[in-house]
C-alpha positions as CSV (number, residue, x, y, z in Angstrom):
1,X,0.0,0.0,0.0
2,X,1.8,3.3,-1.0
3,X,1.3,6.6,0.6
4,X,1.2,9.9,-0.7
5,X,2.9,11.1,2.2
6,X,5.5,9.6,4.5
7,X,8.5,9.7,7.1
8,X,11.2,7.7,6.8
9,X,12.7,6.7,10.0
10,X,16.2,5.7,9.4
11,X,17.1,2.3,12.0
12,X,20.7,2.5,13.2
13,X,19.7,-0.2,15.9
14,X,17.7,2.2,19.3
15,X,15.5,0.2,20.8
16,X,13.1,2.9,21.0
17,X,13.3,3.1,17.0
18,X,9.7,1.4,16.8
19,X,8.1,4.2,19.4
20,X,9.4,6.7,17.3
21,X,7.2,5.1,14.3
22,X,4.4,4.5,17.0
23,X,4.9,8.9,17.8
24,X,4.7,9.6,14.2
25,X,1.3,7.7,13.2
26,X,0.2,9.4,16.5
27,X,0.5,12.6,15.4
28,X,-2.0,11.7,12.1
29,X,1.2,11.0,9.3
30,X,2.3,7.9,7.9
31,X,5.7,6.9,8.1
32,X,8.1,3.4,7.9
33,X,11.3,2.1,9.0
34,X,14.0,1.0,7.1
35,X,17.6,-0.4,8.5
36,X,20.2,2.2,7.1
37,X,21.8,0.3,4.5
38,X,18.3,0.1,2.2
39,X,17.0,3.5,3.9
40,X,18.2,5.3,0.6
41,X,16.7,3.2,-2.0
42,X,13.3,3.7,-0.2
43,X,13.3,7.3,-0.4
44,X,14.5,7.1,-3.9
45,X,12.0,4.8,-5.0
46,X,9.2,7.1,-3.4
47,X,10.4,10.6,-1.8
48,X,9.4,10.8,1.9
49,X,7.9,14.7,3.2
50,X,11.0,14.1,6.2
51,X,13.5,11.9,7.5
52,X,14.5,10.4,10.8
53,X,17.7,9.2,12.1
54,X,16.8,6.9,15.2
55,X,19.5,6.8,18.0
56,X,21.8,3.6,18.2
57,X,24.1,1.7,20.5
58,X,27.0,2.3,18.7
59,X,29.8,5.0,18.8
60,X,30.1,6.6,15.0
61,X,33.7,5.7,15.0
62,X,33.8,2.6,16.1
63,X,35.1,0.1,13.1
64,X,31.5,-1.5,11.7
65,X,29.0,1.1,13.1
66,X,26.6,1.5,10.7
67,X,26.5,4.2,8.5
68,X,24.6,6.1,6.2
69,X,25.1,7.4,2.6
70,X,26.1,10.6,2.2
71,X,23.5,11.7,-0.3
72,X,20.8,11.3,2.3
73,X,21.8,15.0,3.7
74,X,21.9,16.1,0.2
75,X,19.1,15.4,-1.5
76,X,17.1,17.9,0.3
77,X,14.7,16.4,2.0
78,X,14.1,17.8,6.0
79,X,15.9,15.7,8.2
80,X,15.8,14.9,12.1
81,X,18.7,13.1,13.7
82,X,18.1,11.2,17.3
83,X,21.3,10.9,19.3
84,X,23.1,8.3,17.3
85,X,21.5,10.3,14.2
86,X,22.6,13.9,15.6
87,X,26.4,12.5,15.8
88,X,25.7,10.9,12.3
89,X,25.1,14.3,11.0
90,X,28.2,15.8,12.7
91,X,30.6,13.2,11.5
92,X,29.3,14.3,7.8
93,X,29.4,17.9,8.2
94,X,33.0,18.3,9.9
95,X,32.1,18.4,13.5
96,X,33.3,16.3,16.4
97,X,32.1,13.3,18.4
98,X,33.9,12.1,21.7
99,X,32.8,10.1,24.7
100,X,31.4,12.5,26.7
101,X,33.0,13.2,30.3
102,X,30.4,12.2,32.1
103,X,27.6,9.7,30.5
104,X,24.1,11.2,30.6
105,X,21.0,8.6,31.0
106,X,18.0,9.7,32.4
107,X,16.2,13.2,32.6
108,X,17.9,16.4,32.1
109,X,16.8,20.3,32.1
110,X,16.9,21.7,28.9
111,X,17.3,25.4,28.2
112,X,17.0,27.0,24.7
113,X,19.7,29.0,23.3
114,X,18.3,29.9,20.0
115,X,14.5,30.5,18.6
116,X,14.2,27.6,16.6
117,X,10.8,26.1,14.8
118,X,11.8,22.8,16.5
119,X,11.1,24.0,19.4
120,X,7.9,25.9,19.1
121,X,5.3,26.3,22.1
122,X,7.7,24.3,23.7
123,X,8.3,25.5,27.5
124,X,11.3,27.6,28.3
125,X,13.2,24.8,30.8
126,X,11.3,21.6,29.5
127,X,12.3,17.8,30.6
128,X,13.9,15.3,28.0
129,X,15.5,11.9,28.4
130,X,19.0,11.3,28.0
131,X,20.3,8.0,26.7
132,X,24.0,8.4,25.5
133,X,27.8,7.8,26.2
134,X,29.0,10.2,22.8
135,X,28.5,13.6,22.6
136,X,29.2,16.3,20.1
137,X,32.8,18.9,21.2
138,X,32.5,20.6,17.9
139,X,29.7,22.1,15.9
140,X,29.1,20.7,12.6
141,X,29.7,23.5,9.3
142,X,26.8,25.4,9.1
143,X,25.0,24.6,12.0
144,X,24.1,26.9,15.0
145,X,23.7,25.1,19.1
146,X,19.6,26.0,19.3
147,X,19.5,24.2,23.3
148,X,21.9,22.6,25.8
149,X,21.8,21.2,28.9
150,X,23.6,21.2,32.2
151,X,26.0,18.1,30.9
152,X,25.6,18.5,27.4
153,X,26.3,22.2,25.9
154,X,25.5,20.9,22.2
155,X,22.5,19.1,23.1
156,X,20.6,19.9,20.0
157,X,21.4,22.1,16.7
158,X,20.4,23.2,13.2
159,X,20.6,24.6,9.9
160,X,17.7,26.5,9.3
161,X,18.5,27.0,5.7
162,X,19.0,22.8,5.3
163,X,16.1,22.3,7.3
164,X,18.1,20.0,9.0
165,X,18.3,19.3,13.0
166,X,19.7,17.0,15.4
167,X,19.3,16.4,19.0
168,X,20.7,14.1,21.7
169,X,17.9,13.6,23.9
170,X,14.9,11.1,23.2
171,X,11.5,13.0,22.1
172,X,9.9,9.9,21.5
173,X,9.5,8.2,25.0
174,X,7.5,9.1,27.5
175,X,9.9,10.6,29.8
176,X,10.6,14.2,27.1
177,X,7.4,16.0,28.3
178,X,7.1,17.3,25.8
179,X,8.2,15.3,22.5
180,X,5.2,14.9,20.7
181,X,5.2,18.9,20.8
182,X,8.8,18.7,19.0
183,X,8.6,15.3,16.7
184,X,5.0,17.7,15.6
185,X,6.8,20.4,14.7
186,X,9.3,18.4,12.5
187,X,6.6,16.8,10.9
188,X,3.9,19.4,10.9
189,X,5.9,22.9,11.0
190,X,9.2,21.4,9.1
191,X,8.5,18.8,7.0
192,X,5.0,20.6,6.4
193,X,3.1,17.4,6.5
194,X,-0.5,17.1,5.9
195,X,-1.7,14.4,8.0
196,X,-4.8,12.1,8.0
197,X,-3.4,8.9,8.8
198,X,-6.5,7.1,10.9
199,X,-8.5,4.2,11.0
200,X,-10.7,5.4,8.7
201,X,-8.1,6.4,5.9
202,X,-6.7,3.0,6.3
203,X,-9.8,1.1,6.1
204,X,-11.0,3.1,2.6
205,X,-8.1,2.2,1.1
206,X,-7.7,-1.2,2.5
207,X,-11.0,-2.1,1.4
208,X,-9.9,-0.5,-2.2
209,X,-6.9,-2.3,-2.9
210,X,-8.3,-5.8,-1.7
211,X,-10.9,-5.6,-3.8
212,X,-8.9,-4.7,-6.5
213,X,-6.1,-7.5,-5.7
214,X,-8.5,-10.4,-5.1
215,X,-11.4,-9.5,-8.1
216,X,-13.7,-12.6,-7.8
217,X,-11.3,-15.2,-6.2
218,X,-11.5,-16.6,-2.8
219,X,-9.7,-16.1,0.3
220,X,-9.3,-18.0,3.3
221,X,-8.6,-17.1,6.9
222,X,-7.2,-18.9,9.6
223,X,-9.4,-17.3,12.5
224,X,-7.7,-18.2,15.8
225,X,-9.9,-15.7,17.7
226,X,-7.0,-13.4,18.3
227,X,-7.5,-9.4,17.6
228,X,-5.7,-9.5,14.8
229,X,-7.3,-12.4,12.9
230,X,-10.3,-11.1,14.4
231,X,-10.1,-7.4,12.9
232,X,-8.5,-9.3,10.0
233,X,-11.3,-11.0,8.8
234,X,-14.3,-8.2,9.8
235,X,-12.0,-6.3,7.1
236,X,-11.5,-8.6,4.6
237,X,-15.5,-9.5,5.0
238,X,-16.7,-5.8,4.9
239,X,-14.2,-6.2,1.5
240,X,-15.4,-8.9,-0.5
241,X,-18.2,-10.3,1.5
242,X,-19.0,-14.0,1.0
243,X,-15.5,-14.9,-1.1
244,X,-14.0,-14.7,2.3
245,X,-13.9,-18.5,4.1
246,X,-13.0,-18.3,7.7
247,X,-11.6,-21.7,9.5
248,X,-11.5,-21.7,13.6
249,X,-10.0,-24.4,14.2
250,X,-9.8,-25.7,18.4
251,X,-6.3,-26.9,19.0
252,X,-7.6,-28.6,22.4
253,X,-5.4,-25.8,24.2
254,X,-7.7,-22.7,24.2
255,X,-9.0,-20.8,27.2
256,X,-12.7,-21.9,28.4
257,X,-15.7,-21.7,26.2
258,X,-13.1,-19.9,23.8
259,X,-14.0,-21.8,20.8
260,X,-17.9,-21.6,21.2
261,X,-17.6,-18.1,21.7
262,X,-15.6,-17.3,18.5
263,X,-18.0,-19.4,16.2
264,X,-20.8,-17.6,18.1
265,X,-19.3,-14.0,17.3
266,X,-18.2,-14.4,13.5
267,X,-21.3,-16.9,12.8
268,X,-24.0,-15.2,14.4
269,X,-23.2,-11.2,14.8
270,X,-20.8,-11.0,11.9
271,X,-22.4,-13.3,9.4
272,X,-18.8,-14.1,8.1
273,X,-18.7,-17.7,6.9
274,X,-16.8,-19.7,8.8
275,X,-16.1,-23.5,9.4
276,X,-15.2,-24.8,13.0
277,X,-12.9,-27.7,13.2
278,X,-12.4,-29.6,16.3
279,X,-8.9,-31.4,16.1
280,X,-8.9,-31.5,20.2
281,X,-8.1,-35.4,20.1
282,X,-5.5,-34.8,17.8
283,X,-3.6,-32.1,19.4
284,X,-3.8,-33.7,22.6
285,X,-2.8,-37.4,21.8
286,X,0.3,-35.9,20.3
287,X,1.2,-33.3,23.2
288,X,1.3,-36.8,25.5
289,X,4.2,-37.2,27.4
290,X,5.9,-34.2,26.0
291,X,7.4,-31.6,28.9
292,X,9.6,-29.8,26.7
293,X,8.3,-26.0,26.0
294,X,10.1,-26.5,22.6
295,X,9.0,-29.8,21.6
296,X,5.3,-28.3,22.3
297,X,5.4,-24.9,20.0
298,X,6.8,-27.5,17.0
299,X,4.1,-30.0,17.3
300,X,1.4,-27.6,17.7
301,X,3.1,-25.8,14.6
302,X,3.3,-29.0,12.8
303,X,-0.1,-30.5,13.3
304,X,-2.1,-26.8,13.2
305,X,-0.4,-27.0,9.7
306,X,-1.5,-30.3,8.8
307,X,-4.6,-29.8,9.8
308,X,-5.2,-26.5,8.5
309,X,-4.4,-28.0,4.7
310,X,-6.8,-30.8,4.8
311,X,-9.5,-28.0,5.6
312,X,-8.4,-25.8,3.3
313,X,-8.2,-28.1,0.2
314,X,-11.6,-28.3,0.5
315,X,-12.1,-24.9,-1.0
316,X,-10.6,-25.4,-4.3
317,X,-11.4,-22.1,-5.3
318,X,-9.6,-20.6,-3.3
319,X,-6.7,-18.8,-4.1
320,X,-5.9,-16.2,-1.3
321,X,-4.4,-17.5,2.2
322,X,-5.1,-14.4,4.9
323,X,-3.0,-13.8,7.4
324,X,-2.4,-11.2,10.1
325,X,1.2,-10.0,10.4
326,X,1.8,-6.9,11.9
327,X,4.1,-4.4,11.1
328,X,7.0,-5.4,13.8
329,X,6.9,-8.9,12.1
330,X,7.9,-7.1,8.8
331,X,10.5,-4.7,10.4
332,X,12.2,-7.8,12.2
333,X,12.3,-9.8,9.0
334,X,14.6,-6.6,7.2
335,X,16.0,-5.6,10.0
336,X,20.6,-5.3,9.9
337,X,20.6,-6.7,13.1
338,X,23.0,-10.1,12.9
339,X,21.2,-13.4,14.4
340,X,20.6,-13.2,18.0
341,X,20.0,-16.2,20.6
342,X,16.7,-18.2,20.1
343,X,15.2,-16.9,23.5
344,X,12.0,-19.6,22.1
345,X,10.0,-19.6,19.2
346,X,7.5,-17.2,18.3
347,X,4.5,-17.4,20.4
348,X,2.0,-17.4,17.6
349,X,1.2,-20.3,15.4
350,X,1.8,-19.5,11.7
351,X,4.6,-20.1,9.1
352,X,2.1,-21.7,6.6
353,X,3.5,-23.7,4.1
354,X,4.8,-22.1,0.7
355,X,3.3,-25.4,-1.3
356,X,-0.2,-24.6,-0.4
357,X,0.2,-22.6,-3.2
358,X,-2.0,-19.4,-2.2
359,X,-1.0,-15.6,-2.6
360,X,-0.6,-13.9,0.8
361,X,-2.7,-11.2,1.5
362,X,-1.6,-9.4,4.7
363,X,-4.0,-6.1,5.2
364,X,-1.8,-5.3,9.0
365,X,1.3,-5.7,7.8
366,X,2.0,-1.8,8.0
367,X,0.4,-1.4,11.2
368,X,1.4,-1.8,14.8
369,X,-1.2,-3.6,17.5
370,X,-2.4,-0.6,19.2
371,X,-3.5,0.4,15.1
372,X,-5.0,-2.9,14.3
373,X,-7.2,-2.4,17.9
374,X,-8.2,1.2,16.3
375,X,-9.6,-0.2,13.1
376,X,-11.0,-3.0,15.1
377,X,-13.1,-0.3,16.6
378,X,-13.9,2.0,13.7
379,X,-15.6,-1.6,12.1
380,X,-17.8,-2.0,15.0
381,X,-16.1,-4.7,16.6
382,X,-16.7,-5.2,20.4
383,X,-14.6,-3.9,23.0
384,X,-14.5,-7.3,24.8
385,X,-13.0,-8.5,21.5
386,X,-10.3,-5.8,20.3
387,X,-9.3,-5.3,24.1
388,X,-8.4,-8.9,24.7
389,X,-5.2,-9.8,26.1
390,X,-2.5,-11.1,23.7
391,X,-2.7,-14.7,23.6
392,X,0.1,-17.2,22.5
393,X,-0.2,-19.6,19.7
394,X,0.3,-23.2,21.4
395,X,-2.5,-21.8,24.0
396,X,-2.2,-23.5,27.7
397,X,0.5,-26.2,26.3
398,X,3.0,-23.9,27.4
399,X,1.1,-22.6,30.5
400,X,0.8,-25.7,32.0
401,X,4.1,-26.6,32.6
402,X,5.2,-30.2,32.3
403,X,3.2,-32.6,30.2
404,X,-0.5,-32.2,29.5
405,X,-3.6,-33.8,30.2
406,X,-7.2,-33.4,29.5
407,X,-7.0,-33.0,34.2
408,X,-4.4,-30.4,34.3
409,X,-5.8,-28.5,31.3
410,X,-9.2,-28.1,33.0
411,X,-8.0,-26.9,36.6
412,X,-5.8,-24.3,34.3
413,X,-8.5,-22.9,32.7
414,X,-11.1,-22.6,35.3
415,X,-8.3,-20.7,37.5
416,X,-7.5,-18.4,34.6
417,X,-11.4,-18.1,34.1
418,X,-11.3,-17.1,37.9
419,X,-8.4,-14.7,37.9
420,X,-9.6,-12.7,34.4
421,X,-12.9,-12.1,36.3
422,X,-11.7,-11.0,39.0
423,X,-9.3,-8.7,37.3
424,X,-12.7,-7.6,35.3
425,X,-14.6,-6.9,37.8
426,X,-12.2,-5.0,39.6
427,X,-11.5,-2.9,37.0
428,X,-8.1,-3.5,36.6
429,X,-7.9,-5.7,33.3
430,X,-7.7,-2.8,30.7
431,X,-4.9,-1.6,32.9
432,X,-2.8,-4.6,32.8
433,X,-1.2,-5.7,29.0
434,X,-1.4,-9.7,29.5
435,X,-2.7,-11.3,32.8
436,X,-2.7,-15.3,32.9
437,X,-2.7,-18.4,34.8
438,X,-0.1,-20.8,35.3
439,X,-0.5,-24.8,36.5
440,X,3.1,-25.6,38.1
441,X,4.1,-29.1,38.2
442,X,4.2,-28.7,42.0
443,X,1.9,-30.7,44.5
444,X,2.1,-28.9,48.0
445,X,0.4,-29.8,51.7
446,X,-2.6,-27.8,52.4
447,X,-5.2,-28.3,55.0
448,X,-8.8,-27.7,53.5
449,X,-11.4,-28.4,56.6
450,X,-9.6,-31.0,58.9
451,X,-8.4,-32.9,56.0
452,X,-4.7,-32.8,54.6
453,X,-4.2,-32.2,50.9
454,X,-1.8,-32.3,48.8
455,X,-2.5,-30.7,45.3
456,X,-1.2,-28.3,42.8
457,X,-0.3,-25.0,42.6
458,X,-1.6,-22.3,40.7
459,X,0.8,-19.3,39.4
460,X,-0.8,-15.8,37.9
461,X,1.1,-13.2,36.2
462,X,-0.2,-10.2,34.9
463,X,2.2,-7.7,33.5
464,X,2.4,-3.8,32.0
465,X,3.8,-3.0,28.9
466,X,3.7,-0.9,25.7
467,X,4.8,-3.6,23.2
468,X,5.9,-6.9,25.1
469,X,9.5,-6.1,24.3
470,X,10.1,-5.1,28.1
471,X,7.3,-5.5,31.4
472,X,7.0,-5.0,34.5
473,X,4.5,-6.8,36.8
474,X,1.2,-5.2,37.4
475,X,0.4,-3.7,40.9
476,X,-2.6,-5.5,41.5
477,X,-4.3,-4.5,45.1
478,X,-3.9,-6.7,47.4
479,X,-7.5,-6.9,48.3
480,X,-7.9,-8.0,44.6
481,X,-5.3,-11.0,44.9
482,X,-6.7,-12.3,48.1
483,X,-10.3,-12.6,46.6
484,X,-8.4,-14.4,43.5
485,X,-6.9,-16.6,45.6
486,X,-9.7,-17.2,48.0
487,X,-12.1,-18.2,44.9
488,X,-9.3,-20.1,43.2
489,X,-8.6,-22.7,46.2
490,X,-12.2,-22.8,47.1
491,X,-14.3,-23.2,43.2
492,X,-10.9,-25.3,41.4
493,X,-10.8,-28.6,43.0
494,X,-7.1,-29.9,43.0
495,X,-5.7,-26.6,43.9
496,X,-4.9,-25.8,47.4
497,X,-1.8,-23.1,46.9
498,X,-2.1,-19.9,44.4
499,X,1.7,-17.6,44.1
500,X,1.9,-14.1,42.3
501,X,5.1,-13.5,40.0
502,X,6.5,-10.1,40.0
503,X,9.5,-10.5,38.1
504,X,9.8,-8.4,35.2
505,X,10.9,-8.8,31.3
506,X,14.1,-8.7,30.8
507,X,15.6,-11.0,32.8
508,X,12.1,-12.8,33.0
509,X,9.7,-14.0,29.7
510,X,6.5,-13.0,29.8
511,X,5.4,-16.3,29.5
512,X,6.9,-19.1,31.4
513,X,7.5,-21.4,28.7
């Protein structure tokens, strides 16, 4: 899908290059990522309105940091630099980068020394976030300082007549108070964007260039119930109506009642053909005896596949496969990063086989998850639905630790039936990112009346993030906990002992398996 209008946001490796992207659409404009040794070919192939260089853990001398062509500051296009990108933009225009003499990470005062455009409505002695070891000792050609800090007295510069600035703070997190007032005057007041980028836009076009892509063919869906195979398919159905062939298909692992109640939603409210396959037996008898996390994801992998092929040869017609990959799925697949340890496989099941011979059709593939939730609700989809929790591919296999059973599967889901209600009904679940149960293979003593048990214990995590890449652990009241936990050990027969995990991503997963 091209855009009129866009940012390109140049990756030199931040981990805050994404929530720049995320700030951008924010602000109403399109805009992409690309690493920095394709970033030029992209602009050349379609001119962006502005550019971004995101920050990056590297020094600019160092031997392999990554670079950027030269042309990029020609070409005249307004251009922002973030940290690593404001020391990119002095290393090309004859200024200086050292390691500064004292790192800065964390807030700092910032004070203006120049009236600059960047900086417009923008409070005298505003807060921003440091994150850097370099800094700039000489001023590039050209360039005037426009604001400094206490530790940093080049802490963020321009040429007016280049319409091109850097800075060494972070206006894209949370921290800059205000850096949606600055990134909106690059993109607004510099780069003289238009705007318009919303649901809405999105979903007119969408709608457009799958109806023009697919004509009178077929697609199918796999609909796992998710959000994004949910909004995936309300699309796609709003699109082309009937030529769209949902399959549900219940893996055996899913949450309680889950199943019923996406056949009930997409059959009955939404009218969207759909065919419900229950390969429970299947799933299960092959999950026996298995306790590694690993061995789990495959076989589910494998055998969703397998199953998912038989179904779908039954609509011969079809010539479309739909699938609902998301715009951090794309970025990682591009991205200069070099290979990385296999922390475990990706938590959602997908990967569908190249044979099956269908052409992909990925409507979400530019959009982040909190975006895919906004269309969601601009189609008319439920709260309940687009607000779910994430939920991982191979389901409670990897939440019941240890090898599965039909027993252990059902005291896992009515605990996590108990604990999400809870969490509902004490209005905490919207505040909370993923919240889940967890059946250890632990058997403890408890004492329920004046007999002795000895059962298992039940773990619950709930955690807060922006994008699962990091969490923390959710403050839930303690009141709330102890009514989880009384309800839990009194309704779940075989549980007698319920623990709260408050460790936090990194150096914990999210999940436990």
């Amino acid at each position: 899908m091209q855009h009129a209008e866009w940012i390109c946001i140049v990756d030199f490796g931040s981990q805050y290059t994404q929530l720049i992207a995320r700030r951008v659409r924010e602000l109403g404009v399109y805009c992409e990522i690309h690493p920095f040794h394709l970033a030029l070919d992209a602009m050349r192939a379609h001119p962006p309105v502005g550019v971004i260089l995101s920050g990056g853990p590297n020094s600019v001398y160092e031997q392999g940091a990554p670079q950027i062509d030269r042309e990029v500051f020609e070409i005249g296009i307004p251009l922002l630099g973030i940290c690593y990108g404001l020391q990119l933009i002095a290393l090309h225009h004859d200024g200086a980068v050292d390691p500064a003499a004292r790192r800065e990470y964390g807030k700092a005062e910032l004070r203006f020394d120049d009236q600059s455009e960047l900086f417009k409505g923008v409070s005298q002695e505003t807060v921003v976030w440091m994150s850097h070891g370099d800094s700039l000792t000489r001023l590039p050609e050209r360039f005037e300082v426009i604001a400094h800090t206490e530790n940093a007295p080049i802490c963020a510069i321009g040429n007016q007549e280049k319409k091109m600035f850097g800075v060494q703070f972070h206006p894209e997190v949370v921290h800059s108070t205000e850096g949606r007032t600055i990134l909106s005057n690059f993109v607004y007041g510099i780069c003289g964007a238009k705007g318009g980028w919303n649901p809405r836009s999105f979903i007119a076009q969408a709608i457009e260039e799958i109806r023009a892509t697919v004509g009178t063919d077929r697609v199918i869906c796999a609909l796992s119930g998710g959000v994004d195979s949910a909004v995936a398919a309300v699309l796609l159905h709003e699109a082309i109506g009937d030529q769209l062939q949902c399959i549900h298909i219940d893996n055996g692992v899913m949450r309680k009642k889950e199943s019923a109640q996406v056949v009930e939603a997409f059959r009955d409210v939404f009218h969207i053909p759909l065919k419900f396959v229950d390969a429970t037996d299947l799933f299960l008898d092959r999950l026996a005896g298995v306790t590694d996390p690993e061995q789990k994801r495959k076989i589910i992998g494998v055998t969703f596949i397998e199953v998912f092929e038989k179904e779908a040869a039954e609509f011969s017609d079809a010539a479309y496969l739909a699938q609902g990959t998301l715009y951090p799925d794309v970025i990682e697949s591009v991205s200069f990063k070099g290979p990385s340890a296999t922390i475990k496989s990706h938590h959602n099941v997908g990967g569908l086989p190249e044979h099956m011979n269908f052409k992909l059709i990925e409507p979400f593939r530019e959009l982040f998850k909190d975006e895919v939730r906004n269309v969601g609700r601009e189609l008319g989809i439920p709260n309940h639905l687009i607000d779910r929790h994430p939920f991982p591919g191979p389901g409670l296999a990897i939440r019941v630790l240890g090898e599965i059973d039909r027993e252990r599967l059902e005291l896992l889901r009515e605990v996590d039936e108990v604990f999400l209600d809870e969490i509902r009904k004490a209005g905490e679940y919207d505040n909370i990112w993923q919240a889940f149960a967890v059946l250890l293979p632990v058997r403890s003593v408890g004492v329920m009346g004046d007999a002795r048990t000895y059962d298992y214990t039940a773990a619950l995590r709930a955690v807060t993030s922006v994008d699962g890449m990091t969490a923390d652990w959710a403050r839930i009241p303690y009141n709330v906990l102890e009514r989880i936990s009384n309800r839990i050990i009194n309704e779940v027969r075989g549980i007698n002992r319920v623990v709260y995990d408050i460790s936090s991503k990194p150096p914990s997963t999210i999940e436990w398996e």
